[in-house]
C-alpha positions in Angstrom: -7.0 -11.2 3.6 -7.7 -7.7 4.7 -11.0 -5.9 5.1 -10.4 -3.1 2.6 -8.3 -1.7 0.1 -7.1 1.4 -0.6 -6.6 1.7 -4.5 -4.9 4.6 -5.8 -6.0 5.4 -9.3 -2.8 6.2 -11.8 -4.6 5.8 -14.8 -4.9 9.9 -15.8 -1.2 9.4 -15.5 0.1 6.3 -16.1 -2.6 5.2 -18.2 -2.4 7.8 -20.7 1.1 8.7 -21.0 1.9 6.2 -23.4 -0.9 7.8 -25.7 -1.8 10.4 -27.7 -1.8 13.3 -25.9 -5.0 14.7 -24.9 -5.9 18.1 -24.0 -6.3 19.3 -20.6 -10.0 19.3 -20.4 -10.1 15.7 -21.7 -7.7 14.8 -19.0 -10.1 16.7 -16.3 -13.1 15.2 -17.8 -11.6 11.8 -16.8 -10.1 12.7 -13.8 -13.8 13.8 -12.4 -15.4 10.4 -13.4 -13.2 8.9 -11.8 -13.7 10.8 -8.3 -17.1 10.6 -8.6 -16.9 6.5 -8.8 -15.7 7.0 -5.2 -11.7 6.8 -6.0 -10.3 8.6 -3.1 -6.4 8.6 -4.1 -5.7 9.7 -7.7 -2.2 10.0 -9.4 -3.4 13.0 -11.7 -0.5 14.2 -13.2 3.4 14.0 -14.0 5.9 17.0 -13.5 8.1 15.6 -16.1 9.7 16.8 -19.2 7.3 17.4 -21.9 9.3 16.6 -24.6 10.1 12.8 -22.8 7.1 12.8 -22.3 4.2 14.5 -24.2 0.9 13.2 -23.0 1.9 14.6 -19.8 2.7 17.8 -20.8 0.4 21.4 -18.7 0.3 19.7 -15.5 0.1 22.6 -13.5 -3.1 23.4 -15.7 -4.5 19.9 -14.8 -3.8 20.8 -11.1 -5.3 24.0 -11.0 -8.8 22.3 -12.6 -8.9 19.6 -10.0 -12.1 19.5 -8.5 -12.6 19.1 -4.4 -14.4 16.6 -2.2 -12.1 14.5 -0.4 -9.6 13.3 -2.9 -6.2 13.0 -2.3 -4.1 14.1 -4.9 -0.7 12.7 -6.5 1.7 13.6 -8.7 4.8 11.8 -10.2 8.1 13.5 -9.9 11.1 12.6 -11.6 13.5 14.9 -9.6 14.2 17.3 -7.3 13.2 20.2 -9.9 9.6 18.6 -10.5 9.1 18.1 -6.8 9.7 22.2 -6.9 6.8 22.1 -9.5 4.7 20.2 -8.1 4.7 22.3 -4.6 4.4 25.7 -6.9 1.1 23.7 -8.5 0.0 23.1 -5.1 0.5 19.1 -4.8 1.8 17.7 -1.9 1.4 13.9 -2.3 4.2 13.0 -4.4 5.4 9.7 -5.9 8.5 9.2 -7.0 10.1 6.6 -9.2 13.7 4.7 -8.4 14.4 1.5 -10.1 16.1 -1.5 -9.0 17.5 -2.1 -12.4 21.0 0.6 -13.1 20.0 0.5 -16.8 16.2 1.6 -16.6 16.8 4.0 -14.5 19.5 5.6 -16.8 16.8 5.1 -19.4 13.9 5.9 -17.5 14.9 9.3 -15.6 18.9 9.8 -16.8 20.6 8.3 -13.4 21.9 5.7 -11.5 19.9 4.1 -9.0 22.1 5.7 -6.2 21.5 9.0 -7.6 18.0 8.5 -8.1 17.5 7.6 -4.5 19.2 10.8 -3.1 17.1 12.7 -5.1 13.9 10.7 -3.4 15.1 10.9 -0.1 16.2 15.0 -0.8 12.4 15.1 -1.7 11.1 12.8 0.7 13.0 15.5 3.6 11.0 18.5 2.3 7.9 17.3 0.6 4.9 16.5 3.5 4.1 12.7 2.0 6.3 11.0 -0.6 5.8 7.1 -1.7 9.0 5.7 -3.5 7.8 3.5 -6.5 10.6 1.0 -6.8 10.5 0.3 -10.6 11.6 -3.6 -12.1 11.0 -5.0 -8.2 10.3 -8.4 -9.4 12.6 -8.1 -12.7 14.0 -6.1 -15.1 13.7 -6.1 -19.0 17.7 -5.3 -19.1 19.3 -7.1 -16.2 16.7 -10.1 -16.0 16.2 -11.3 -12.2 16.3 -9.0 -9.7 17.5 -10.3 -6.3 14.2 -9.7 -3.6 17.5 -8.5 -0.7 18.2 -5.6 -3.5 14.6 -4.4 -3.4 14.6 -4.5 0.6 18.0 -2.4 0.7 16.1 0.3 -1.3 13.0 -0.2 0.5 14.6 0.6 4.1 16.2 3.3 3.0 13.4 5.0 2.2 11.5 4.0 5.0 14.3 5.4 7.2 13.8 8.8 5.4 10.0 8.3 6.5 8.8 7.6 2.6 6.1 4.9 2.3 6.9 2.3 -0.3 5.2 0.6 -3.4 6.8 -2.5 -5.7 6.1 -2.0 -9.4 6.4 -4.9 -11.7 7.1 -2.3 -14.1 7.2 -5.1 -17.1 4.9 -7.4 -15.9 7.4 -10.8 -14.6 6.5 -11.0 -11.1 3.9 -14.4 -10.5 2.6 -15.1 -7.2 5.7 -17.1 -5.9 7.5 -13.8 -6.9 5.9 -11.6 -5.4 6.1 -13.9 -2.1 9.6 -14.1 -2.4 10.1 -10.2 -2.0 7.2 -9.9 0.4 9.2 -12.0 2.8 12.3 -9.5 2.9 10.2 -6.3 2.5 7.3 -6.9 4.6 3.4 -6.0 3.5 3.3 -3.0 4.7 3.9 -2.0 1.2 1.7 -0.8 -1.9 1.8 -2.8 -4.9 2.1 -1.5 -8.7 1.1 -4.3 -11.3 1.5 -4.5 -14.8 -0.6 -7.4 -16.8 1.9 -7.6 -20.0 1.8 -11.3 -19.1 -1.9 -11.7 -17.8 -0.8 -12.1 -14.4 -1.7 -8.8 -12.7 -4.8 -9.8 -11.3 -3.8 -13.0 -9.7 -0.7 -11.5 -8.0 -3.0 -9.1 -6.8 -4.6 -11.9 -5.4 -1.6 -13.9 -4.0 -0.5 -10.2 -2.1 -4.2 -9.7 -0.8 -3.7 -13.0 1.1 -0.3 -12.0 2.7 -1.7 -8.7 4.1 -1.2 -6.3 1.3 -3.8 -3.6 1.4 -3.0 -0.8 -0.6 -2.6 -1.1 -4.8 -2.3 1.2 -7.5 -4.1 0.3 -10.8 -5.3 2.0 -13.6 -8.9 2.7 -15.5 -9.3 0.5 -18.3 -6.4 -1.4 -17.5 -4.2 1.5 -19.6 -0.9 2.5 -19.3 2.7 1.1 -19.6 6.3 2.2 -19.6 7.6 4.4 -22.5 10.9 3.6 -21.4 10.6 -0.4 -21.5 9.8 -2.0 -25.0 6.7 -4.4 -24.5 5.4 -3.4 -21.3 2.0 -4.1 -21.0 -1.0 -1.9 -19.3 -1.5 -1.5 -15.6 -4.4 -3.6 -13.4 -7.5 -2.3 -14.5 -8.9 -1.0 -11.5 -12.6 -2.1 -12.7 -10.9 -5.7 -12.9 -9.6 -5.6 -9.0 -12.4 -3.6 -7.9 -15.4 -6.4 -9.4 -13.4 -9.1 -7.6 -12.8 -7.3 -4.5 -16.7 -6.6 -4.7 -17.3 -10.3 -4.8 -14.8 -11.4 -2.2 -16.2 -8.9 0.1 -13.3 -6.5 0.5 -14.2 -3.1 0.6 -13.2 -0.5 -1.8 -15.0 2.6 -1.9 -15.7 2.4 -5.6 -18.9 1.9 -7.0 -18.8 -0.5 -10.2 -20.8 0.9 -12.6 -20.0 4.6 -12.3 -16.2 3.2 -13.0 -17.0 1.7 -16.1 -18.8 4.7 -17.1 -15.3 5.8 -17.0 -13.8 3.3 -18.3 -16.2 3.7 -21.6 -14.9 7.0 -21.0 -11.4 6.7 -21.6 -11.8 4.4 -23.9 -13.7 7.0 -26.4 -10.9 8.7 -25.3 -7.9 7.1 -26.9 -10.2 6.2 -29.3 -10.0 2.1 -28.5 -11.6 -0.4 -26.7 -9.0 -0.3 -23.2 -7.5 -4.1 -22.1 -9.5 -4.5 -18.9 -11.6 -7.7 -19.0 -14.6 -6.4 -17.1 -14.9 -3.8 -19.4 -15.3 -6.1 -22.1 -17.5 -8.6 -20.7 -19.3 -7.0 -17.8 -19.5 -7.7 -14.4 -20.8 -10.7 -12.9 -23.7 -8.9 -11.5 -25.7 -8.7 -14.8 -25.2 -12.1 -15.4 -29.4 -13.4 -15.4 -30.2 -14.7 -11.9 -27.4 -13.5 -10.5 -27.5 -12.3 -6.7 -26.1 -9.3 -7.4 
């Protein structure tokens, strides 16, 4: 079980760009919530298509109101052309998406997975940091299993172009045992991407944590999911891994109760209550005679 976590925050863009877009002042108003609860790696923007993608649409403008103070800043790139983008906007953390499954990456970004890898490793050669998400690591809503020696192919490769790696269970399939399997052939020297369309997020969090795995993206509110994949559920709510990291005595960085000030945030935001079940029921802390 290690120490401390780093958690990279993806929920300003994975969270909301399944919704309704909101306006760019909206989208900072979260984004500086969320850096003041001590988040100190946040995925704030997409340089994708507008029109694939709405909700993500005047990310340089997002980019330009980014406020300072020690966070690192990401931003999704499809391609080669919104790697070019992204460097105009002045981003240099990049992540970039290449699935394990041929037919949602043809869905998802219009190419194969060979040709989605070139373009990673073209962008992991001139960009200063790139992390390759692999997409449909654990399984795929087209293909159905996905072999763990196909993810460890992909994962090498980009580790030989000197890109750091993170598995997405993009649909929400992996369970513990899963996630082991794939571990074993890719190592944990990997971040993890977790979706809870199954309610298993959390616990394969878990199961990771006690392999090695230290570094996790999740999402405010538990938000998010794949436009491209019918039924894919929200992200890990990052309150939700955050309140049991708290109690397990891994260190975060993040304090509770200014993140579900954002969470109540982004939740009047989309105009819903969000999926994450410590927003809903509150953290063990304000349980009566609780230690705290």
């Amino acid at each position: 079980m290690p120490t401390a976590l780093r958690v990279r925050e993806v929920g300003p863009r994975d969270g909301l760009q399944p919704e309704a877009p909101l306006g760019v002042r909206e989208r900072l108003d979260l984004i500086r919530a969320l850096a003041g609860a001590g988040l100190h790696d946040i995925e704030a923007v997409a340089f994708v298509s507008p029109r694939a993608v709405p909700a993500m649409a005047d990310a340089a403008e997002v980019v330009a109101g980014l406020p300072g103070g020690g966070v690192t800043w990401w931003a999704l790139v499809p391609n080669v052309k919104g790697a070019a983008l992204a460097a105009a906007a002045g981003i240099d953390h990049l992540t970039v998406t290449v699935s394990v499954s041929e037919t949602y990456s043809m869905r998802n970004v219009g190419m194969t997975t060979a040709e989605s890898m070139e373009a990673a490793l073209t962008i992991a050669a001139a960009a200063p940091t790139v992390d390759v998400v692999l997409s449909c690591a654990f399984g795929s809503p087209y293909e159905g299993e996905i072999a763990p020696h196909a993810v460890a192919r992909l994962a090498e490769r980009c580790r030989e172009a000197g890109a750091s790696v993170t598995l997405a269970d993009t649909t929400g399939v992996a369970t513990p045992r899963r996630i082991s399997d794939v571990l074993d052939l890719v190592g944990e020297q990997v971040g993890l991407h977790l979706h809870d369309t199954r309610g298993t997020a959390l616990v394969n969090a878990y199961a990771a944590m006690e392999r090695g795995v230290s570094r996790f993206d999740t999402a405010v509110g538990g938000l998010g999911g794949s436009p491209f994949a019918a039924g894919a559920g929200g992200n890990l709510a990052t309150e939700d891994l955050v309140h049991l990291c708290d109690d397990l005595g891994v260190t975060t960085g993040v304090d509770l109760d200014a993140l579900l000030d954002a969470s109540a945030l982004v939740a009047r935001l989309v105009g819903r209550a969000v999926p994450s079940r410590v927003a809903a029921a509150g953290p063990r802390s304000r349980l009566a005679g609780s230690d705290g």
